[in-house]
PDB file of N, CA, C and O in Angstrom, chain B, residues numbered from 101:
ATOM      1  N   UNK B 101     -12.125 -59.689  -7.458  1.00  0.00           N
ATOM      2  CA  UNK B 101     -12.707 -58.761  -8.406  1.00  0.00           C
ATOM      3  C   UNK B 101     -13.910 -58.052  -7.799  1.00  0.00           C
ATOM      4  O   UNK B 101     -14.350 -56.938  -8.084  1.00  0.00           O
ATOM      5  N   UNK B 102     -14.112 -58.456  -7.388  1.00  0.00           N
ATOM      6  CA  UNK B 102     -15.851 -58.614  -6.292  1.00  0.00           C
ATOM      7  C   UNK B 102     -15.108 -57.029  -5.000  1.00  0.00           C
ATOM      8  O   UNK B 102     -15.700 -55.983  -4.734  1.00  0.00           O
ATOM      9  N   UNK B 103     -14.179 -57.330  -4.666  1.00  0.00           N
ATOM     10  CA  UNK B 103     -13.962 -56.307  -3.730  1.00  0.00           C
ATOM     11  C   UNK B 103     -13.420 -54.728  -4.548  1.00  0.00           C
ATOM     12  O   UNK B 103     -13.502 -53.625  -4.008  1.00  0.00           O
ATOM     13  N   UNK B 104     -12.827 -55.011  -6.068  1.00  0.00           N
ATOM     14  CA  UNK B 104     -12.837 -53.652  -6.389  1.00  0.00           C
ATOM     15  C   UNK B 104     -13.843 -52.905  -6.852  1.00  0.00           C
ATOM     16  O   UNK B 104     -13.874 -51.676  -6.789  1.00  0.00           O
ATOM     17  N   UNK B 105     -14.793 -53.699  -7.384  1.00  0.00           N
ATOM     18  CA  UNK B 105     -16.644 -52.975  -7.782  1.00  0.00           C
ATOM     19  C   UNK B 105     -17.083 -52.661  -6.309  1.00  0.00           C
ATOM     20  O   UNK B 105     -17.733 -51.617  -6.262  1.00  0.00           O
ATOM     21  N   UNK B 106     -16.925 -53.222  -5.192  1.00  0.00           N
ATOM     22  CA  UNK B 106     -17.493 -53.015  -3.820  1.00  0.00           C
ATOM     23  C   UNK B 106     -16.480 -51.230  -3.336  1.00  0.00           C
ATOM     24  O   UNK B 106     -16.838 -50.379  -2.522  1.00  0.00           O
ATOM     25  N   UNK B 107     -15.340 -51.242  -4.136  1.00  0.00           N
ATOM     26  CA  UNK B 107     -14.544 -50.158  -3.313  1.00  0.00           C
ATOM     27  C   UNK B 107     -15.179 -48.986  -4.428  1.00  0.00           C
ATOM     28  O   UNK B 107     -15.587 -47.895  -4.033  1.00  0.00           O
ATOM     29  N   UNK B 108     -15.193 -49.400  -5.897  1.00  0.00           N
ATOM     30  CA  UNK B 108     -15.654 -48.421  -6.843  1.00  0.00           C
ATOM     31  C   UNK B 108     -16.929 -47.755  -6.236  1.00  0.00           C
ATOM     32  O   UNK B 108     -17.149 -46.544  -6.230  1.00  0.00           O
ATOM     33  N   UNK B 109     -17.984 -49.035  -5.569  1.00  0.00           N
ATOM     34  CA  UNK B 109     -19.253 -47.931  -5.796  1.00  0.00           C
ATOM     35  C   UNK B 109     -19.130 -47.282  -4.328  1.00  0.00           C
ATOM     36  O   UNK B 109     -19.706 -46.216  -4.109  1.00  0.00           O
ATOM     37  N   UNK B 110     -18.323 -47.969  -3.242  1.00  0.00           N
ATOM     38  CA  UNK B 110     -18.125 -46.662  -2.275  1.00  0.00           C
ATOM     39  C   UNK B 110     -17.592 -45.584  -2.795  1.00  0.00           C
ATOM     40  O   UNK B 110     -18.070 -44.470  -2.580  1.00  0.00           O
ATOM     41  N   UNK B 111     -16.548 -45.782  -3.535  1.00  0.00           N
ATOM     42  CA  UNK B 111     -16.316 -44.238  -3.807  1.00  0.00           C
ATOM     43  C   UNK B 111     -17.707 -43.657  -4.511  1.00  0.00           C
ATOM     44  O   UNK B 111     -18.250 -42.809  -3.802  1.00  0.00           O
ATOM     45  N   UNK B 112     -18.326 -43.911  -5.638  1.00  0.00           N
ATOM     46  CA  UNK B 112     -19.127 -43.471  -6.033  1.00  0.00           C
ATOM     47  C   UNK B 112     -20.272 -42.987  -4.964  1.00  0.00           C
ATOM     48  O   UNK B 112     -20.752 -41.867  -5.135  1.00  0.00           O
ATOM     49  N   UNK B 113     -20.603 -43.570  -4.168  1.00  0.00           N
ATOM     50  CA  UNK B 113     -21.858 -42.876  -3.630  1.00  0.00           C
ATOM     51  C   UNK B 113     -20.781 -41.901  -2.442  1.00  0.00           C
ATOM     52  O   UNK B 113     -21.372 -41.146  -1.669  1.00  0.00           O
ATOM     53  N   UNK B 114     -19.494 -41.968  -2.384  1.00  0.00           N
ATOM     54  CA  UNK B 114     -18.977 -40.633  -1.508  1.00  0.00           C
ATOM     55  C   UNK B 114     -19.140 -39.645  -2.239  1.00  0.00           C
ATOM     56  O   UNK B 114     -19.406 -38.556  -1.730  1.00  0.00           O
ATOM     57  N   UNK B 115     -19.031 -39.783  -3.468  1.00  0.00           N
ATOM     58  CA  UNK B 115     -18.651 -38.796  -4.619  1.00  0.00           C
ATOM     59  C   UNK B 115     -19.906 -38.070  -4.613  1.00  0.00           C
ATOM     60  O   UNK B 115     -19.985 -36.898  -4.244  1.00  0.00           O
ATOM     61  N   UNK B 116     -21.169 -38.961  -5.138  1.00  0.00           N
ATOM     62  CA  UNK B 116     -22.136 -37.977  -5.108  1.00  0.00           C
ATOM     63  C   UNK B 116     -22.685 -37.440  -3.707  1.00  0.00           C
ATOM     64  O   UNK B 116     -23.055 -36.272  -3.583  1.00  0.00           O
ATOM     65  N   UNK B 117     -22.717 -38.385  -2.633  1.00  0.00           N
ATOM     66  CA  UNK B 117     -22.838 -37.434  -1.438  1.00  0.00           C
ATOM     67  C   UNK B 117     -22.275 -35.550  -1.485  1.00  0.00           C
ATOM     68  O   UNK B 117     -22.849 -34.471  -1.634  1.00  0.00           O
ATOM     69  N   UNK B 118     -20.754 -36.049  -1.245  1.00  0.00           N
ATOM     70  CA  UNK B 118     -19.840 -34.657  -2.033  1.00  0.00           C
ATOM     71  C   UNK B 118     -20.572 -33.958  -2.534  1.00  0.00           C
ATOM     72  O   UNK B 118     -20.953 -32.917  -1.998  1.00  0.00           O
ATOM     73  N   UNK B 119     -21.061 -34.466  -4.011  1.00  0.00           N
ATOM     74  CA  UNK B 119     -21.774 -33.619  -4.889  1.00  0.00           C
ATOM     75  C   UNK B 119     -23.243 -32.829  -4.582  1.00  0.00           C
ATOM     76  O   UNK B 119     -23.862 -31.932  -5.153  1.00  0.00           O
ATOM     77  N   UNK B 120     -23.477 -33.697  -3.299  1.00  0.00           N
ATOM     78  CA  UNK B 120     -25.273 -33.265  -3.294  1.00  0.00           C
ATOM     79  C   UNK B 120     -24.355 -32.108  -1.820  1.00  0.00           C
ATOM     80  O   UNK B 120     -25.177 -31.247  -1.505  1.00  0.00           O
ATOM     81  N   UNK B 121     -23.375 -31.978  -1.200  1.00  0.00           N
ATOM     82  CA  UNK B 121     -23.248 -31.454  -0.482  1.00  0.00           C
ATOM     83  C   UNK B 121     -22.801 -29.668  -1.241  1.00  0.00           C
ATOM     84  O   UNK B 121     -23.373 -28.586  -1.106  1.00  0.00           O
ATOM     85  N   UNK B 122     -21.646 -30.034  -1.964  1.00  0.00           N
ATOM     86  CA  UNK B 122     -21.294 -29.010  -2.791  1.00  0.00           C
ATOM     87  C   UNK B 122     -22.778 -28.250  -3.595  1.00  0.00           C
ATOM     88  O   UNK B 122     -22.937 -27.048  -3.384  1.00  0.00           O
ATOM     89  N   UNK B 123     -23.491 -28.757  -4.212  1.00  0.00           N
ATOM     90  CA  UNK B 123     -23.884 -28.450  -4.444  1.00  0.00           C
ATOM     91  C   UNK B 123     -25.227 -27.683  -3.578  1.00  0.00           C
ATOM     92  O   UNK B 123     -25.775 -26.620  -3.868  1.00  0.00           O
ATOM     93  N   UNK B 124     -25.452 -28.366  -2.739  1.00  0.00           N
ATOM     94  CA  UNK B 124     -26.253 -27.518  -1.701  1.00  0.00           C
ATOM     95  C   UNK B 124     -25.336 -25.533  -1.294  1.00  0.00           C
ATOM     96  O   UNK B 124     -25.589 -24.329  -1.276  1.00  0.00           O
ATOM     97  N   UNK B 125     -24.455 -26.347  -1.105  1.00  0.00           N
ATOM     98  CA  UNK B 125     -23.327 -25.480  -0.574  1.00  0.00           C
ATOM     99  C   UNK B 125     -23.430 -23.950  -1.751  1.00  0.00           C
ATOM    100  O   UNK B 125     -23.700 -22.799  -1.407  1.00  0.00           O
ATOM    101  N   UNK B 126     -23.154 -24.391  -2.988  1.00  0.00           N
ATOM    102  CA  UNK B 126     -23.345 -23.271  -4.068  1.00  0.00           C
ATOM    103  C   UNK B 126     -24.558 -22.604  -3.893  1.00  0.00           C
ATOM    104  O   UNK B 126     -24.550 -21.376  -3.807  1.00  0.00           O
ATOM    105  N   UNK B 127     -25.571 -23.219  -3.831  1.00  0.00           N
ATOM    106  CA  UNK B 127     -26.776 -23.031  -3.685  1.00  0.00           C
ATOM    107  C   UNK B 127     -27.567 -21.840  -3.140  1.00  0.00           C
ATOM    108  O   UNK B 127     -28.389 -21.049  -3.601  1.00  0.00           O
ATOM    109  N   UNK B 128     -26.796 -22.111  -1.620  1.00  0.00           N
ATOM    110  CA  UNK B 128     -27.030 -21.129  -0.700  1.00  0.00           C
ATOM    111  C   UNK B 128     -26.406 -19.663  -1.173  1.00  0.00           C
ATOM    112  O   UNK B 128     -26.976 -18.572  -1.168  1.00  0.00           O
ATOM    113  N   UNK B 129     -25.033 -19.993  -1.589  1.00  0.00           N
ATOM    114  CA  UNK B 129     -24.024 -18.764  -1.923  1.00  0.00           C
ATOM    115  C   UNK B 129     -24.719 -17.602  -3.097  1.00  0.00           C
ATOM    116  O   UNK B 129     -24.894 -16.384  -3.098  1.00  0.00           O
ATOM    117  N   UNK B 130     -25.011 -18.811  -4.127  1.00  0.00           N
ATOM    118  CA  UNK B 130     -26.139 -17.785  -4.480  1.00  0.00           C
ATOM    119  C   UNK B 130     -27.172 -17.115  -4.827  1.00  0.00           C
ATOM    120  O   UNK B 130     -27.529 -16.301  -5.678  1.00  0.00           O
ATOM    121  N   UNK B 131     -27.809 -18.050  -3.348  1.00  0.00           N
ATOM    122  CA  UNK B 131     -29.185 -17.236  -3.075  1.00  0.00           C
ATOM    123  C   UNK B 131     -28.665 -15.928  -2.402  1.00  0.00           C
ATOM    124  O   UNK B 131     -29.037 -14.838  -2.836  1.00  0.00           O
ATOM    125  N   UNK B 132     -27.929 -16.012  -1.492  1.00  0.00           N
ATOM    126  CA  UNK B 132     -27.222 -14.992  -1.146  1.00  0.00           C
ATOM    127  C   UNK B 132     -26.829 -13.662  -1.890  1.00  0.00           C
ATOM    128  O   UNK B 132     -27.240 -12.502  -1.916  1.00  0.00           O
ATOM    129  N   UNK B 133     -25.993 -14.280  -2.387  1.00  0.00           N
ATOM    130  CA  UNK B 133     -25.910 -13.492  -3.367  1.00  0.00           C
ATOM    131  C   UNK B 133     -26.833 -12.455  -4.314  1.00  0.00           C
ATOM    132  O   UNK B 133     -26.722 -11.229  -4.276  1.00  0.00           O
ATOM    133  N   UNK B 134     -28.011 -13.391  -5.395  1.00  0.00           N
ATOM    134  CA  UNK B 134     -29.107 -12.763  -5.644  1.00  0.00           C
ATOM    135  C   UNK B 134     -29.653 -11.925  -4.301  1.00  0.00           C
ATOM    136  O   UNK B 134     -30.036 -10.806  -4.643  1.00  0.00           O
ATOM    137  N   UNK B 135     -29.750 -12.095  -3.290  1.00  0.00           N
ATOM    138  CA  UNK B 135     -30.729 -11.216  -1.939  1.00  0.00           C
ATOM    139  C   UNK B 135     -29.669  -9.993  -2.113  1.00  0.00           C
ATOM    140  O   UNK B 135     -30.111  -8.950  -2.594  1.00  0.00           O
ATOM    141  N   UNK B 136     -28.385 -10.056  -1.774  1.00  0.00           N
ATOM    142  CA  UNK B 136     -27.746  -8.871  -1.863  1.00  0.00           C
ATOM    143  C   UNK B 136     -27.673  -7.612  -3.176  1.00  0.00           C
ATOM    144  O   UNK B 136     -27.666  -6.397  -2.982  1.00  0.00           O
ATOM    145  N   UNK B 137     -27.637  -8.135  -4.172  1.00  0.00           N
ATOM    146  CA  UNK B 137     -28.024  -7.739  -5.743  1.00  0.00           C
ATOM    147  C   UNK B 137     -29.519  -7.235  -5.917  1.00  0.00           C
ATOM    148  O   UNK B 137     -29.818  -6.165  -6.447  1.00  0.00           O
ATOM    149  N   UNK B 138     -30.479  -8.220  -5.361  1.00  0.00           N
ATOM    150  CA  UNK B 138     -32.138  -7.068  -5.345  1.00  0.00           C
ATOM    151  C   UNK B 138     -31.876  -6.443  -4.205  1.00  0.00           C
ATOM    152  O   UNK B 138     -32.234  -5.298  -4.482  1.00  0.00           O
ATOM    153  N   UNK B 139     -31.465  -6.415  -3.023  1.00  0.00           N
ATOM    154  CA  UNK B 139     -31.360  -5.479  -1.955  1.00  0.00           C
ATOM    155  C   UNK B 139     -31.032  -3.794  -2.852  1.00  0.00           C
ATOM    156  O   UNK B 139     -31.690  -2.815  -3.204  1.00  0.00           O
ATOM    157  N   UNK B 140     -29.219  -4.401  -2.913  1.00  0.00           N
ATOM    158  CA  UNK B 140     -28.913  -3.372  -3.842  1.00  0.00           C
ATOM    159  C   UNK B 140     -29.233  -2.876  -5.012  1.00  0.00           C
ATOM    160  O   UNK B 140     -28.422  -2.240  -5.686  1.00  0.00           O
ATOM    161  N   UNK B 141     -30.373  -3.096  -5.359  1.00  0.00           N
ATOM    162  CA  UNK B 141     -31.500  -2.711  -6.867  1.00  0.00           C
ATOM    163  C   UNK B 141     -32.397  -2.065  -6.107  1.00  0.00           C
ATOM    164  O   UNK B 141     -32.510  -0.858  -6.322  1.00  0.00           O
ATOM    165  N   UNK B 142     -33.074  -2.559  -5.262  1.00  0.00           N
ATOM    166  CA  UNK B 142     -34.012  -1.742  -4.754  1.00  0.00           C
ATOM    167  C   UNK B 142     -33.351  -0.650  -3.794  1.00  0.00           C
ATOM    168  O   UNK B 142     -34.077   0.289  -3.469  1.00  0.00           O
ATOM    169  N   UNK B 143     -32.429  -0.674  -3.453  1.00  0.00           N
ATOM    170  CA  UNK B 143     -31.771   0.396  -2.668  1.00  0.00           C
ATOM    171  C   UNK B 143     -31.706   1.569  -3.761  1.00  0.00           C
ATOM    172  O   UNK B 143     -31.993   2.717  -3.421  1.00  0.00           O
ATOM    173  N   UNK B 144     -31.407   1.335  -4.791  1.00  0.00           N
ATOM    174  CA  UNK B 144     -30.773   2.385  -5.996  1.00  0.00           C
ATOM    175  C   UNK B 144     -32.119   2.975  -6.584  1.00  0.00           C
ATOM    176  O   UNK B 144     -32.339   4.155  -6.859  1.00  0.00           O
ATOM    177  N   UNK B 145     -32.864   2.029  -6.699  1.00  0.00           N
ATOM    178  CA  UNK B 145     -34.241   2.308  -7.217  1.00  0.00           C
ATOM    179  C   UNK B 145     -34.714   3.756  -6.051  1.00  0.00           C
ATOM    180  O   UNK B 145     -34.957   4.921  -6.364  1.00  0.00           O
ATOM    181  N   UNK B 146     -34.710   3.160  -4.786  1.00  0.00           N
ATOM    182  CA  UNK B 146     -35.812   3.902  -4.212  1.00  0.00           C
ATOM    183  C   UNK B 146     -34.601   5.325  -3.865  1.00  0.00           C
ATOM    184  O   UNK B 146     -35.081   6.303  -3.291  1.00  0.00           O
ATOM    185  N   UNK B 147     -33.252   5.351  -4.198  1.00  0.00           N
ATOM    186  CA  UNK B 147     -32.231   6.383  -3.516  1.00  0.00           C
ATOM    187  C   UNK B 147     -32.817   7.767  -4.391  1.00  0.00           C
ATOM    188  O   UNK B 147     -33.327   8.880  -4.259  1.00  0.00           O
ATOM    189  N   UNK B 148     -32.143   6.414  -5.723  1.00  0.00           N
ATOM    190  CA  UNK B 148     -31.875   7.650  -6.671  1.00  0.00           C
ATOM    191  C   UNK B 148     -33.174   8.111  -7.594  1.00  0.00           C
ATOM    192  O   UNK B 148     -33.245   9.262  -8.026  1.00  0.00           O
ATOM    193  N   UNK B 149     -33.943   7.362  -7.793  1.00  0.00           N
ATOM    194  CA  UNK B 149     -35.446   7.982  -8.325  1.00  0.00           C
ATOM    195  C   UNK B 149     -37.393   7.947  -7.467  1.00  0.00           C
ATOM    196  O   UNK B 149     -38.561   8.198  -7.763  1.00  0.00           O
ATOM    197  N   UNK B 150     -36.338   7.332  -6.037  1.00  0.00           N
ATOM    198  CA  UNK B 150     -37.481   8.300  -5.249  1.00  0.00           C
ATOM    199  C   UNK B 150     -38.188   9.168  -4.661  1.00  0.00           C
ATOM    200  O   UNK B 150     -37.436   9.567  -3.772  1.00  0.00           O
ATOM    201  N   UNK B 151     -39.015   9.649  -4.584  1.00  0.00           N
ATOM    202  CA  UNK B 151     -39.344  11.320  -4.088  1.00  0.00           C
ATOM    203  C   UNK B 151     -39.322  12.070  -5.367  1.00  0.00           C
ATOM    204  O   UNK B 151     -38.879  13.196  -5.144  1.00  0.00           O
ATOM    205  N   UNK B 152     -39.597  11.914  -6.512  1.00  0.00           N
ATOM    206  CA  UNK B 152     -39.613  12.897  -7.830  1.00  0.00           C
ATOM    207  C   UNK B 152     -38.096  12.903  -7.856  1.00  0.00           C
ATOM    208  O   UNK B 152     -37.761  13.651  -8.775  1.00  0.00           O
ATOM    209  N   UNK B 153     -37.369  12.555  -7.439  1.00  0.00           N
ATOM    210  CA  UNK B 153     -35.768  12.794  -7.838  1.00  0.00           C
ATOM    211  C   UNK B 153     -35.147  12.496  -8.708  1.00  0.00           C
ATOM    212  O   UNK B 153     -33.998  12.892  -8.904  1.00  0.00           O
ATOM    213  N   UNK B 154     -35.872  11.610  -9.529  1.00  0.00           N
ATOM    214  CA  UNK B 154     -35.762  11.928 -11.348  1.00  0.00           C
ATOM    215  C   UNK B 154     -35.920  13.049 -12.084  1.00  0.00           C
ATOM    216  O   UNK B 154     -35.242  13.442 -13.034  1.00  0.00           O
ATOM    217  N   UNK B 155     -36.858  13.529 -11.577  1.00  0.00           N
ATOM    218  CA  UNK B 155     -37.102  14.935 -12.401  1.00  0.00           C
ATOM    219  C   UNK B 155     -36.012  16.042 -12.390  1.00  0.00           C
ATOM    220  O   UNK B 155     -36.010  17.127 -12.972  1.00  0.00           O
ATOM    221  N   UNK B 156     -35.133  15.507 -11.614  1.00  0.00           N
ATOM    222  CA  UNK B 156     -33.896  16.458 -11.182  1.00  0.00           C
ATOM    223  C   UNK B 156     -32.670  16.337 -12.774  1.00  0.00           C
ATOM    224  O   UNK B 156     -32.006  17.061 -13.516  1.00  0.00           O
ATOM    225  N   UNK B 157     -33.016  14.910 -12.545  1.00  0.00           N
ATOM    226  CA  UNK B 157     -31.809  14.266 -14.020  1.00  0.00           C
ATOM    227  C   UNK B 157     -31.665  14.586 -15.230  1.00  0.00           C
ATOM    228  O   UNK B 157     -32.420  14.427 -16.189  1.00  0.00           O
ATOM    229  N   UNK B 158     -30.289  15.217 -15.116  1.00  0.00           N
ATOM    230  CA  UNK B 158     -29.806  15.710 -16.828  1.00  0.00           C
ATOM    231  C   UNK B 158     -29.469  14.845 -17.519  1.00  0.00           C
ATOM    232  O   UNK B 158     -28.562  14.226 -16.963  1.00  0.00           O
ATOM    233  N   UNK B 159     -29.828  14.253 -18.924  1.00  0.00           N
ATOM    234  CA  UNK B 159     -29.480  13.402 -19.789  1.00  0.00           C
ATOM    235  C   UNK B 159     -28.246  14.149 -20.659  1.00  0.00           C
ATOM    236  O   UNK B 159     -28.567  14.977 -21.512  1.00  0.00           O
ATOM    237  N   UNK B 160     -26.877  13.847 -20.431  1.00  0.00           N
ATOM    238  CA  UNK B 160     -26.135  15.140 -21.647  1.00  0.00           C
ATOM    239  C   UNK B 160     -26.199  14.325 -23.158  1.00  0.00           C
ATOM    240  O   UNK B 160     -25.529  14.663 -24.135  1.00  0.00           O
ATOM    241  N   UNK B 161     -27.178  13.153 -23.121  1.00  0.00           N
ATOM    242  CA  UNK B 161     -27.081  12.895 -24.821  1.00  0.00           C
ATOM    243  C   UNK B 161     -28.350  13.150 -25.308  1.00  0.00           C
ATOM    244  O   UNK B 161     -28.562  13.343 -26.505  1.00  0.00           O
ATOM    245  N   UNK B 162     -29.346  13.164 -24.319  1.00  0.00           N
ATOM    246  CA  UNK B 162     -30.615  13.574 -24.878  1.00  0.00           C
ATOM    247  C   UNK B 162     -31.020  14.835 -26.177  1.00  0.00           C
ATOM    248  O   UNK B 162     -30.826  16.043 -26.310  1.00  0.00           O
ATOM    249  N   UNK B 163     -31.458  14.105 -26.709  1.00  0.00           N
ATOM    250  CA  UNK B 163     -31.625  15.369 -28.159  1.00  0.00           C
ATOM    251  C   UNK B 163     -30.605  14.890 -29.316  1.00  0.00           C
ATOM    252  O   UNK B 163     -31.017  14.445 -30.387  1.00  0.00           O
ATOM    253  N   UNK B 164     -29.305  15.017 -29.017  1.00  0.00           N
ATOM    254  CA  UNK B 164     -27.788  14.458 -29.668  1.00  0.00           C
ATOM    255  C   UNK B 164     -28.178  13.123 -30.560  1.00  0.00           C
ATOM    256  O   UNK B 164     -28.311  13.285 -31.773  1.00  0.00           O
ATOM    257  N   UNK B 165     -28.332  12.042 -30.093  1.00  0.00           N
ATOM    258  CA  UNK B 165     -28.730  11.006 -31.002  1.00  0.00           C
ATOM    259  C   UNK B 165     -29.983  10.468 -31.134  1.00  0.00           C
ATOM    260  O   UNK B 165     -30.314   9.370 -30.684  1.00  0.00           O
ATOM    261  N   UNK B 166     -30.962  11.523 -31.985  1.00  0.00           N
ATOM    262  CA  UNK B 166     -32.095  10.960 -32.280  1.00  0.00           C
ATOM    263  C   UNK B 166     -32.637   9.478 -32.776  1.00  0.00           C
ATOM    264  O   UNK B 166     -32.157   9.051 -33.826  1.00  0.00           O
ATOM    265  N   UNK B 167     -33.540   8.733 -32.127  1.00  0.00           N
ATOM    266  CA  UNK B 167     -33.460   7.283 -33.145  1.00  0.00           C
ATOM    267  C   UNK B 167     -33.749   7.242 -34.334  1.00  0.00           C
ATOM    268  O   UNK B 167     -33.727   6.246 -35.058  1.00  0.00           O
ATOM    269  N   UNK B 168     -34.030   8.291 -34.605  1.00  0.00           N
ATOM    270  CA  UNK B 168     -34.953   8.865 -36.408  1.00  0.00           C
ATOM    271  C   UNK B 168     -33.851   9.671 -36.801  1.00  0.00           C
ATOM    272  O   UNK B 168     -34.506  10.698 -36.980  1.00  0.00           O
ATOM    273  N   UNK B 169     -32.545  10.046 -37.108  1.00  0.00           N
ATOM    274  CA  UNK B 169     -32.445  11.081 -38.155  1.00  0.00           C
ATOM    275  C   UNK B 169     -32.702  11.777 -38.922  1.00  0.00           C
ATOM    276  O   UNK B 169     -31.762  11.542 -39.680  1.00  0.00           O
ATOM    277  N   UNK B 170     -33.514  12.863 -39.627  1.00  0.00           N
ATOM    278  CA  UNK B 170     -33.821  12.958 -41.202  1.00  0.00           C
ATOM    279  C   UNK B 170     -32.758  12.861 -42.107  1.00  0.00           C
ATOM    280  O   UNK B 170     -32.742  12.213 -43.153  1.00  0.00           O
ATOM    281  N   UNK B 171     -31.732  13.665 -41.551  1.00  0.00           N
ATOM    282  CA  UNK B 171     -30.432  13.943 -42.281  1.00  0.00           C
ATOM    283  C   UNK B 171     -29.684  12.536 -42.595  1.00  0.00           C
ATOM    284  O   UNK B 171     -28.837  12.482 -43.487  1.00  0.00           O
ATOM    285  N   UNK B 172     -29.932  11.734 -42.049  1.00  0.00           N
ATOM    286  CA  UNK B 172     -29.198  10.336 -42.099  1.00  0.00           C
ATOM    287  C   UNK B 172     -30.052   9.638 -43.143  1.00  0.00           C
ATOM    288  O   UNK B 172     -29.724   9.458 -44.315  1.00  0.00           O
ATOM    289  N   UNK B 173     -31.674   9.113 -42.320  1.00  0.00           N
ATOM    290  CA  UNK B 173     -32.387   8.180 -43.692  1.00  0.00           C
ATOM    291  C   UNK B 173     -33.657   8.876 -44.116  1.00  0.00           C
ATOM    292  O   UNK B 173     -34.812   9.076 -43.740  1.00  0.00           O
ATOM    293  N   UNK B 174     -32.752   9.161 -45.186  1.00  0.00           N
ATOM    294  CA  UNK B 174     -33.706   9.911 -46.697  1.00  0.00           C
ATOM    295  C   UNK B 174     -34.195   8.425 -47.306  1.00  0.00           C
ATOM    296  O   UNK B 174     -33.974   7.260 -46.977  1.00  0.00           O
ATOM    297  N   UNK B 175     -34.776   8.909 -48.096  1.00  0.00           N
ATOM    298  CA  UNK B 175     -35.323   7.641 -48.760  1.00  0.00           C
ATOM    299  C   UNK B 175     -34.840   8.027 -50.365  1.00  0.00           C
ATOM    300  O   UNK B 175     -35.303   9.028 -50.911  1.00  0.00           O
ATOM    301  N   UNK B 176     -34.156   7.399 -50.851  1.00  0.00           N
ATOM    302  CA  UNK B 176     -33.339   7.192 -52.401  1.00  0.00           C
ATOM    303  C   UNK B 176     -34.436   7.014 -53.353  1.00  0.00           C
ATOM    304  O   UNK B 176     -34.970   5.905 -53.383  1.00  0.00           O
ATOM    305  N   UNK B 177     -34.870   7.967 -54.164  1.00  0.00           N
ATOM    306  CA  UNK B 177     -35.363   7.515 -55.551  1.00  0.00           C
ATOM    307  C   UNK B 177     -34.521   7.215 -56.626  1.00  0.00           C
ATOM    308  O   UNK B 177     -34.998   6.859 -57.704  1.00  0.00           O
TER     309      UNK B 177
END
């Protein structure tokens, strides 16, 4: 009986080894990941609205859906 608790907790500490490995493993992927995602944020940031190159940008809904309506909320007496 003594030798299957001795084989259980080898497996167990392979298992979490595994686990502390995998999980290192994710880890990295995505830090990675995040670095590539702010890379590409700050790439977009500085492409497309640096140098005044916002001021260039047409909004085609601007004006169209006011957050205030009048015509929409009247106030009901």
């Amino acid at each position: 009986m003594t030798s299957i608790f001795l084989l259980i907790s080898r497996f167990f500490k392979w298992s979490f080894g595994f686990f502390d490995f995998a999980a290192n493993f994710v880890n990295w992927i995505l830090f990675f990941v995040a670095t590539a995602l702010f890379c590409y944020w700050c790439y977009v940031l500085m492409s497309t609205l640096g140098g005044d190159k916002d001021k260039e940008y047409f909004s085609p809904t601007e004006g169209h859906f006011p957050y205030y309506d009048p015509k929409i909320h009247k106030k009901e007496l």
